[in-house]
C-alpha positions in Angstrom: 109.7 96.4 43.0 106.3 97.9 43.2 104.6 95.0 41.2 105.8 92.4 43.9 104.6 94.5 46.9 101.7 94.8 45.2 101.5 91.2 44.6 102.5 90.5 48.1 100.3 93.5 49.9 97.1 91.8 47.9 97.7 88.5 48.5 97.9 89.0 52.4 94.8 91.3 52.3 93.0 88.4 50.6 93.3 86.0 53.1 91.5 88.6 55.5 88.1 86.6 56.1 84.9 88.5 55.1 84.1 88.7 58.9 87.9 90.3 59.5 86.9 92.5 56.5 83.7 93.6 58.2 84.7 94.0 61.6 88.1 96.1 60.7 86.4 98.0 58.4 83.6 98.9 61.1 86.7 99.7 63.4 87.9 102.3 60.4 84.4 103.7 59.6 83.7 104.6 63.1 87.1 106.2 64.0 86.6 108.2 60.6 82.5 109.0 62.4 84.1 109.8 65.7 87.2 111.9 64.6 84.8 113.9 62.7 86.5 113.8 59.2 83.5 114.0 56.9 82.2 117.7 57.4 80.3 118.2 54.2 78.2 116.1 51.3 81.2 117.2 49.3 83.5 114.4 50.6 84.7 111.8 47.8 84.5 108.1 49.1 85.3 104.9 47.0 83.4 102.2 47.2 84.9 99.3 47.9 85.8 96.0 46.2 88.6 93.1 46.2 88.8 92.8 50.3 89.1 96.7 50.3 88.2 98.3 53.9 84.1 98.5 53.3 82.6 102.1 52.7 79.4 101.4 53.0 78.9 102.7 56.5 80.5 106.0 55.4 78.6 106.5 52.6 75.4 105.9 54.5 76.5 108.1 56.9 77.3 111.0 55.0 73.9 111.0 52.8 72.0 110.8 56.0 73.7 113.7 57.6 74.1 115.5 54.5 72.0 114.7 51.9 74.1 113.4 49.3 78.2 112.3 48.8 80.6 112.3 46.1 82.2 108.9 44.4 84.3 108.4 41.8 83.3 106.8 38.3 86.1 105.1 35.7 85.5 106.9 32.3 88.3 105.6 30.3 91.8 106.1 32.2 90.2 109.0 34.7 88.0 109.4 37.6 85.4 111.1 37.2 83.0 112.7 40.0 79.7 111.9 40.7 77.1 112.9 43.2 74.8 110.5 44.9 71.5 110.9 46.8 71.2 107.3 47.8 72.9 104.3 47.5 70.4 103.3 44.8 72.0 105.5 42.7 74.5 103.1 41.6 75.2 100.5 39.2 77.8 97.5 38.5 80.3 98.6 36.2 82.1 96.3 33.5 85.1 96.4 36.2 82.9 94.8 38.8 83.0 97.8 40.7 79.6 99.8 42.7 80.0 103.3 41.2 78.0 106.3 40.6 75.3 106.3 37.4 76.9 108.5 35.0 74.5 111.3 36.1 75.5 114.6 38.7 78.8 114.8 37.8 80.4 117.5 39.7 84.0 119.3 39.4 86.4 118.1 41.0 86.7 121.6 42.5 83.7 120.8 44.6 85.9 118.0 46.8 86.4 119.1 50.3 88.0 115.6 51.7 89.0 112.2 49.7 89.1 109.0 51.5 91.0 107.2 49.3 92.1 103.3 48.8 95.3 101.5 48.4 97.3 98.5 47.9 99.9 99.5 50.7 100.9 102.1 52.7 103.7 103.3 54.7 104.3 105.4 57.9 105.5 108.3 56.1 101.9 107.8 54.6 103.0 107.3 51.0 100.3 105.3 49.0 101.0 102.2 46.8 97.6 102.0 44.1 96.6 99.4 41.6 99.3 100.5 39.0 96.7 102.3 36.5 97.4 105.5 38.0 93.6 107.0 38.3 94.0 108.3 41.8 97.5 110.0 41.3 95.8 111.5 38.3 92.6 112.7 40.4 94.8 113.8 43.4 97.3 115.7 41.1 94.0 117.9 39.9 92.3 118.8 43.3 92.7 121.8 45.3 95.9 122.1 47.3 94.2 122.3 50.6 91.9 119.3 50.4 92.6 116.7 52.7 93.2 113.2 51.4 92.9 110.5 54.2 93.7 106.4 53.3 91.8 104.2 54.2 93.6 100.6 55.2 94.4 97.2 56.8 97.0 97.0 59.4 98.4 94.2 56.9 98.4 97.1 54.1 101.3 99.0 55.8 104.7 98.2 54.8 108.1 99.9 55.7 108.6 101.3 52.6 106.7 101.8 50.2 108.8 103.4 46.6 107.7 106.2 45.2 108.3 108.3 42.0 107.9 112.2 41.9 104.2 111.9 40.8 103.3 110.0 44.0 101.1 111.5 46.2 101.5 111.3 50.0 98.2 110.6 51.9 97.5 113.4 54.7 96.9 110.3 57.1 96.1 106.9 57.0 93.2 105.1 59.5 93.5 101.6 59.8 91.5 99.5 62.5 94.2 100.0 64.9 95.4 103.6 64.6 96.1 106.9 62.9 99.2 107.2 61.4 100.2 110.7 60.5 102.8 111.5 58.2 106.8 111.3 60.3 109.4 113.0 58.6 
């Protein structure tokens, strides 16, 4: 089940033009600005890829009111953390992925927010990934308390998405139309 609403999720996402990419994911970033979400340098932000909602306005946001921001790194089958100054500070990984030179890592202790990615989502703000499991990994080993908000395309929420005991529930999703808070 999960594979073909994967399948299905990512195909519809893909046939989101590059200028319905950029315009929704300007939407997102600026609710995310104006809701006042990011609060430190010590918030964790992906950088996009695959018709993903863009980060790039986020991350240049949070180095220039903080100084620096946290994003993740694949080492093997984990996630590690990694602090950047500027957005020079990355390089092209063998996944085709923007992420962090393998230099500042930090603990994942450090995280005070995730903004996270997804495949598809639902309105109890349960979280379908990529099926290799490195964000239920990361999220399963931060602090309780931290916040972890989704980041998504109205097309990316389903009705139901299925989940499995080690599934992690987003806090709250922000798509380009609204904020969808867990309902019970």
């Amino acid at each position: 089940m999960k594979k073909i609403i994967r399948k299905e999720t990512l195909a519809k996402r893909k046939t989101l033009t590059t200028e319905q990419v950029i315009e929704k994911s300007q939407k997102i970033s600026q609710t995310v600005i104006e809701k006042d979400f990011i609060k430190t340098n010590n918030t964790l932000i992906y950088m996009d890829f695959r018709n993903e909602v863009m980060t790039k306005d986020l991350l240049e946001y949070t180095i220039k009111k903080f100084g620096s921001v946290l994003l993740p790194r694949v080492v093997g089958d984990v996630l590690t953390i990694h602090e950047i100054f500027s957005l020079e500070d990355m390089v092209l990984s063998d996944l085709g992925i923007l992420e962090p030179k393998p230099t500042n890592q930090v603990a994942i202790q450090r995280i005070d927010l995730i903004l996270a990615p997804g495949v598809a989502f639902d309105d109890k703000c349960y979280r379908l990934g990529y099926g290799g499991g490195f964000y239920d990994r990361l999220l399963s080993n931060k602090r309780k308390e931290v916040p972890v908000i989704a980041l998504a395309f109205e097309t990316q929420i389903i009705d139901k998405v299925p989940t499995e005991p080690h599934d992690y529930k987003m806090d709250m999703i922000v798509t380009e139309d609204r904020i969808i808070k867990p309902s019970l």
